[in-house]
mmCIF file of the C-alpha atoms, coordinates in Angstrom:
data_MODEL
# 
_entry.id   MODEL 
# 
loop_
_atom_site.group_PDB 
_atom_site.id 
_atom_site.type_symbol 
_atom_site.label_atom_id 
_atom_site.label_alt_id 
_atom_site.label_comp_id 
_atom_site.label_asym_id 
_atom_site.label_entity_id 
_atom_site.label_seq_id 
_atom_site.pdbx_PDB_ins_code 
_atom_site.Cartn_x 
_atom_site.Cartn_y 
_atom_site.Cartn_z 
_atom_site.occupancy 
_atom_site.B_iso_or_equiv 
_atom_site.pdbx_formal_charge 
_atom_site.auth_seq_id 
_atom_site.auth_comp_id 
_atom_site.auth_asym_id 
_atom_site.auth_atom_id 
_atom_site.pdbx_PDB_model_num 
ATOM 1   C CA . UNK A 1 1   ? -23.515 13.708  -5.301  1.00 0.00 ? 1   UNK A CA 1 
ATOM 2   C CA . UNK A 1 2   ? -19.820 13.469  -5.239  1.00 0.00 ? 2   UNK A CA 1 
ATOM 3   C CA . UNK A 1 3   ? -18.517 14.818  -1.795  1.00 0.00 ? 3   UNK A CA 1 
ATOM 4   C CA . UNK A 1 4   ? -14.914 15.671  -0.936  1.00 0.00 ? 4   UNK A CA 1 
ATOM 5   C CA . UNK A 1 5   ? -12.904 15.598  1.979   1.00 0.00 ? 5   UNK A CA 1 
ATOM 6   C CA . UNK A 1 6   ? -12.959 18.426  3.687   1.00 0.00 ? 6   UNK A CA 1 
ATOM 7   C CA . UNK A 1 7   ? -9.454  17.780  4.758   1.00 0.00 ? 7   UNK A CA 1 
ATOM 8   C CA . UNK A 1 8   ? -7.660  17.655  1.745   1.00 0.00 ? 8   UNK A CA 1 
ATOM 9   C CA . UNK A 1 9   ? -10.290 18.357  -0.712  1.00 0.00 ? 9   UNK A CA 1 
ATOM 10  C CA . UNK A 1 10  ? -8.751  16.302  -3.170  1.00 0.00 ? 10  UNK A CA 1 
ATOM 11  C CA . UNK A 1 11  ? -10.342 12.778  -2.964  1.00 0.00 ? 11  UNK A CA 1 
ATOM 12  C CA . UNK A 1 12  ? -13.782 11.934  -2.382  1.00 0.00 ? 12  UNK A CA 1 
ATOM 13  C CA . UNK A 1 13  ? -14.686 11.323  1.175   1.00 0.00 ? 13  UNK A CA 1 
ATOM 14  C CA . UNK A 1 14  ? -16.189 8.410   2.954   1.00 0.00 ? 14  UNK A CA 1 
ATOM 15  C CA . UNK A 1 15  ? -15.945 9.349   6.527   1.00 0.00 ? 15  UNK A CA 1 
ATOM 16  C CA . UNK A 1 16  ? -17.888 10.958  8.871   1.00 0.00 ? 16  UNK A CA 1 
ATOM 17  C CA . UNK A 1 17  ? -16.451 11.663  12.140  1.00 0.00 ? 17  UNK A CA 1 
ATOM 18  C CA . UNK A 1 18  ? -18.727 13.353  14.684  1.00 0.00 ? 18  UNK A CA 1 
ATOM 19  C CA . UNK A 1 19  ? -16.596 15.600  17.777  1.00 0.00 ? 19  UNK A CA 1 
ATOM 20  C CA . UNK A 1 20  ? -18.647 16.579  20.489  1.00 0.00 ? 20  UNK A CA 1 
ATOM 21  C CA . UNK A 1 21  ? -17.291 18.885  23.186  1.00 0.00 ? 21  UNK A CA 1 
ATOM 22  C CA . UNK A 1 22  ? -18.481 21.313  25.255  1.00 0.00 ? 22  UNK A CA 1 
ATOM 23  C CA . UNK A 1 23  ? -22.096 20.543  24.735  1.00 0.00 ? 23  UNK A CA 1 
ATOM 24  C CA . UNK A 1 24  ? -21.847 21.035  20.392  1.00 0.00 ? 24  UNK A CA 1 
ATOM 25  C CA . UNK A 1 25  ? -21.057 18.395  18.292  1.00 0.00 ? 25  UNK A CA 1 
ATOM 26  C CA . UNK A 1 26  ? -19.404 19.033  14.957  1.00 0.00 ? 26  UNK A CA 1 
ATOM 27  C CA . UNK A 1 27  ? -19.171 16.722  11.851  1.00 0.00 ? 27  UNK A CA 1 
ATOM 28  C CA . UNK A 1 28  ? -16.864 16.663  9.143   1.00 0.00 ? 28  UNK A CA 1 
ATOM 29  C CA . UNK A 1 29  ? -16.606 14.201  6.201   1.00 0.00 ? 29  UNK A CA 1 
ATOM 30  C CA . UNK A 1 30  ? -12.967 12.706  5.501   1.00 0.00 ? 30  UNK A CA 1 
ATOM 31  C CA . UNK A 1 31  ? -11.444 10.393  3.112   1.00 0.00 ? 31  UNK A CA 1 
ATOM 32  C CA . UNK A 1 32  ? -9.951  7.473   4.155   1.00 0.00 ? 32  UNK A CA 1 
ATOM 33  C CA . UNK A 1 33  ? -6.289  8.846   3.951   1.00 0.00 ? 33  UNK A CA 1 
ATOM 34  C CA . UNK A 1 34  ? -7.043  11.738  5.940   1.00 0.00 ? 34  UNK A CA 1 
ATOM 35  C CA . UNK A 1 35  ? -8.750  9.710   8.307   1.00 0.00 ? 35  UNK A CA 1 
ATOM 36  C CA . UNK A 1 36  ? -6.505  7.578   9.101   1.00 0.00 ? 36  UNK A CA 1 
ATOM 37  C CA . UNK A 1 37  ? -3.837  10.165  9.351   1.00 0.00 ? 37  UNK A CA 1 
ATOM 38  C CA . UNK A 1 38  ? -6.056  11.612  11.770  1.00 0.00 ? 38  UNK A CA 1 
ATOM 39  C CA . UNK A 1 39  ? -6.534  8.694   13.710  1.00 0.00 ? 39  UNK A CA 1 
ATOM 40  C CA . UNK A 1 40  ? -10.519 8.624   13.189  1.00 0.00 ? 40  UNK A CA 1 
ATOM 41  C CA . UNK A 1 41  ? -11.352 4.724   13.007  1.00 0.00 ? 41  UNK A CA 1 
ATOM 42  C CA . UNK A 1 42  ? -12.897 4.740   15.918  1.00 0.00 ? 42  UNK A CA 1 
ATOM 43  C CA . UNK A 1 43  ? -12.617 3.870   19.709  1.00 0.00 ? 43  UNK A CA 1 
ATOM 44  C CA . UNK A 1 44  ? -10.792 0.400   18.565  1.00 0.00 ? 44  UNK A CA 1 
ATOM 45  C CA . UNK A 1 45  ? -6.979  0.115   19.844  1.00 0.00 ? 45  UNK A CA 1 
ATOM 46  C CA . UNK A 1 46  ? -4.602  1.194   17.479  1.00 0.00 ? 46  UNK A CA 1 
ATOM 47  C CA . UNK A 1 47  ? -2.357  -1.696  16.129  1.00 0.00 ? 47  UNK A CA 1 
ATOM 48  C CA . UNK A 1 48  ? 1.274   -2.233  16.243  1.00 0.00 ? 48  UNK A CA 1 
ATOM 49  C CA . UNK A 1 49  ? 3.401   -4.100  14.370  1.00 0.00 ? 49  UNK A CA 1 
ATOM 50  C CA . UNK A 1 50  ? 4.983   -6.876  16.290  1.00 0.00 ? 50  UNK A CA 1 
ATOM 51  C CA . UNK A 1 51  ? 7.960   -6.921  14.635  1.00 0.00 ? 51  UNK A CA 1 
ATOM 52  C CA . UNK A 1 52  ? 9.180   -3.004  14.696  1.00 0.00 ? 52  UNK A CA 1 
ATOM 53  C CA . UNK A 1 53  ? 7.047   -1.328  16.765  1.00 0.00 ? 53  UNK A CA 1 
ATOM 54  C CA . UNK A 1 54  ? 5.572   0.947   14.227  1.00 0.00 ? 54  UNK A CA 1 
ATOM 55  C CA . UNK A 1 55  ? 2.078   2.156   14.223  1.00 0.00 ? 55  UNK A CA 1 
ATOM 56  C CA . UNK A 1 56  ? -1.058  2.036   11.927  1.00 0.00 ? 56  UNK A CA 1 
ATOM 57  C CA . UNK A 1 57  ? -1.073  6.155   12.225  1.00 0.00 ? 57  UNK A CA 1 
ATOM 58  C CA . UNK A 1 58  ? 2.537   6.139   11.289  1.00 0.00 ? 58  UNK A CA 1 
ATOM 59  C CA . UNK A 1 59  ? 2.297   4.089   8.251   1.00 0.00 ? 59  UNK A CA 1 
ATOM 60  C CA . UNK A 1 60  ? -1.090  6.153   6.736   1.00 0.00 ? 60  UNK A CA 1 
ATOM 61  C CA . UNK A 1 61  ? 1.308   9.494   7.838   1.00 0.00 ? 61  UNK A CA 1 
ATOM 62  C CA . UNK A 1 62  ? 4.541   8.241   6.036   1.00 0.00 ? 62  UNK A CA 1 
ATOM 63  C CA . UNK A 1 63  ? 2.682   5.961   3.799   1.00 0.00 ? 63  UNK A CA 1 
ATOM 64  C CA . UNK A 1 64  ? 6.300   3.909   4.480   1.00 0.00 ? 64  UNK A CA 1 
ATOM 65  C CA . UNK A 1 65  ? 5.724   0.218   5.954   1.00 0.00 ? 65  UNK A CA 1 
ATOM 66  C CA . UNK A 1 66  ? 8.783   -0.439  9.015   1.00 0.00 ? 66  UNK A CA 1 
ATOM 67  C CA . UNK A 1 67  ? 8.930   -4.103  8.257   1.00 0.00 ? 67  UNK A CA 1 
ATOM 68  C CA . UNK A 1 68  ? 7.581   -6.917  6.098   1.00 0.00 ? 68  UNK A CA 1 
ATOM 69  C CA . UNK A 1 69  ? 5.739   -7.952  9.453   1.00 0.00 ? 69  UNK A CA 1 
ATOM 70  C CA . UNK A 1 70  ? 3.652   -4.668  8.931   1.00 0.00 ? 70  UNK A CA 1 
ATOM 71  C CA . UNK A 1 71  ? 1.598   -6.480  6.205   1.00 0.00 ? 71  UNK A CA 1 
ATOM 72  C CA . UNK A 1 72  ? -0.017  -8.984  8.341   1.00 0.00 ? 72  UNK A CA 1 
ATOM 73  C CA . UNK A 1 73  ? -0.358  -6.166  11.232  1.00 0.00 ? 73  UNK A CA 1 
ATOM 74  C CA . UNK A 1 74  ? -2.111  -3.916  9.349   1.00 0.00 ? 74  UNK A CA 1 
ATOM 75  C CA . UNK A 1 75  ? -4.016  -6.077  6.334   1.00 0.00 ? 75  UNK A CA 1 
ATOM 76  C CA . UNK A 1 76  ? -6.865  -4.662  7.270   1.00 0.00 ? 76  UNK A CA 1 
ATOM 77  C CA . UNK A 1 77  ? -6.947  -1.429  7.061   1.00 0.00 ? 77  UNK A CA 1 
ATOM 78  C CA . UNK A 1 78  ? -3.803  -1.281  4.242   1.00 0.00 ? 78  UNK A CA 1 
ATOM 79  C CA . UNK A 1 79  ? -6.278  -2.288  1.627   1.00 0.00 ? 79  UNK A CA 1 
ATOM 80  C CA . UNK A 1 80  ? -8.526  0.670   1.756   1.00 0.00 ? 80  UNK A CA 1 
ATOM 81  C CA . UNK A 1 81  ? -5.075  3.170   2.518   1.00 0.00 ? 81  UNK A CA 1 
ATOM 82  C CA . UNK A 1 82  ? -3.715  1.689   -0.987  1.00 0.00 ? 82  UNK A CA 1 
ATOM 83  C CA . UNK A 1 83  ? -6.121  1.942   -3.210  1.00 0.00 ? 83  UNK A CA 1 
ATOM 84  C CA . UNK A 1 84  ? -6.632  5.587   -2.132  1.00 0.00 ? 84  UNK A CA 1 
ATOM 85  C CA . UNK A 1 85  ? -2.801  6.471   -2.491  1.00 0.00 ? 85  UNK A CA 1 
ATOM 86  C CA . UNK A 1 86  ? -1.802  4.230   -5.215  1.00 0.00 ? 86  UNK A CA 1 
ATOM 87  C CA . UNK A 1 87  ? -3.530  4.138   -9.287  1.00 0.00 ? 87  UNK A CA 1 
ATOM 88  C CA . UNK A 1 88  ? -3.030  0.221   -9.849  1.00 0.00 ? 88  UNK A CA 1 
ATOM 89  C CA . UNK A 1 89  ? -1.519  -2.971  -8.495  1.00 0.00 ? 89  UNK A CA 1 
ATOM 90  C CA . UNK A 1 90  ? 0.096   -4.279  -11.799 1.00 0.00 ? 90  UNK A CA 1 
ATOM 91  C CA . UNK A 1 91  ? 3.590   -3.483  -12.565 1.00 0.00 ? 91  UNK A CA 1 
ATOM 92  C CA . UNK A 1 92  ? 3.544   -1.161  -15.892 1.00 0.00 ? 92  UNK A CA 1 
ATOM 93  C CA . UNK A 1 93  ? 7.348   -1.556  -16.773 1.00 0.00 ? 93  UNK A CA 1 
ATOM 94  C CA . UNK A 1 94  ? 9.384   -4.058  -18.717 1.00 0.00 ? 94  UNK A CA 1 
ATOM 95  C CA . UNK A 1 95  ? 9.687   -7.758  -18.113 1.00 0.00 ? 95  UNK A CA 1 
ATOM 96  C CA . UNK A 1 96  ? 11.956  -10.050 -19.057 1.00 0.00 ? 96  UNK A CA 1 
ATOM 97  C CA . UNK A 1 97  ? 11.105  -11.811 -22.810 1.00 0.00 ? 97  UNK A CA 1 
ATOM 98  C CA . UNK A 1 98  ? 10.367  -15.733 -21.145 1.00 0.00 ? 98  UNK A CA 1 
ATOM 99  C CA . UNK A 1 99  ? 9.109   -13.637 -17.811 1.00 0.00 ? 99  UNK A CA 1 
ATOM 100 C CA . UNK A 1 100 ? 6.443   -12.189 -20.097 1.00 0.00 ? 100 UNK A CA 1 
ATOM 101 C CA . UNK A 1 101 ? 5.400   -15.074 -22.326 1.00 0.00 ? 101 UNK A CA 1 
ATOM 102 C CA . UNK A 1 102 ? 4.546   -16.616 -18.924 1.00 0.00 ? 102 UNK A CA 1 
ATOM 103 C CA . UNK A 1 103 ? 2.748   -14.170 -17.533 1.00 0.00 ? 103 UNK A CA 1 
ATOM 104 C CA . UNK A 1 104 ? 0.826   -13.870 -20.705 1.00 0.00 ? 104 UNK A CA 1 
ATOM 105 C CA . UNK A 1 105 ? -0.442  -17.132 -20.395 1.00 0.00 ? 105 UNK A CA 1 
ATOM 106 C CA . UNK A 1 106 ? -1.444  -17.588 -17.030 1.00 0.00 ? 106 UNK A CA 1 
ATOM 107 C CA . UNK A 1 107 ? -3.454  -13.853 -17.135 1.00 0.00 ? 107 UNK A CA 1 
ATOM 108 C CA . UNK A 1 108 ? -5.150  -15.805 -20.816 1.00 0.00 ? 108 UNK A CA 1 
ATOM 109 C CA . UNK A 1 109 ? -6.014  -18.699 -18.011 1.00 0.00 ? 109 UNK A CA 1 
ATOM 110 C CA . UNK A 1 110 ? -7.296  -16.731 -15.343 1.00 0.00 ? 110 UNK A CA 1 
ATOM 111 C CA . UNK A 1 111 ? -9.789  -14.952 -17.913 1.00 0.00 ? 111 UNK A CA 1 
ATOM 112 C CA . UNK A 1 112 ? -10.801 -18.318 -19.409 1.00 0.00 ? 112 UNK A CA 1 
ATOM 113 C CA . UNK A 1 113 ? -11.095 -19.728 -15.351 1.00 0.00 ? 113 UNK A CA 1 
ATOM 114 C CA . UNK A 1 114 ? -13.171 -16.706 -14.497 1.00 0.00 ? 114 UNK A CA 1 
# 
């Protein structure tokens, strides 16, 4: 059974975060955007990128990275944050003729490799 964030109710959710105060503890079932907008990975400290400062929470807000530092800071938890936001990883758009031919043949290898 397909469950959605209750956040967003958009995508299909894979969190559950559990708040407990005052006694009553309430859960709620996020996806992993929402989550991570909301800061719910857990009790672990939240990451910063050396090399501007910026935060894990900022980048899953903006979905904008500060630096190319920010890759290596946040490889972790980037993977899960793009395939949620983003369709595909393969460029859909033109290439250049030679560009192509090339490309072409080392996707034919890879298939043969595989």
């Amino acid at each position: 059974m397909l469950v959605l964030c209750e956040n967003c109710r958009d995508r299909e959710a894979g969190i559950r975060v559990t708040r407990i105060a005052d006694g009553s503890a309430r859960s709620v079932d996020l996806c992993a955007v929402c989550a991570a907008v909301a800061g719910e990975r857990g009790a672990e400290h939240e990451p910063h990128c050396e090399g501007c400062g910026r935060s894990f929470d900022t980048v899953a807000r903006t979905q904008l990275l500060g630096c190319g530092q920010c890759y290596g800071a946040f490889a972790e938890r980037l993977e899960p944050l793009l395939a949620e936001i983003q369709a595909g990883c393969s460029h859909g758009g033109k290439i250049p003729a030679r560009r192509g031919r090339r490309l072409r043949l080392l996707d034919a290898q890879q298939r043969s490799d595989a």
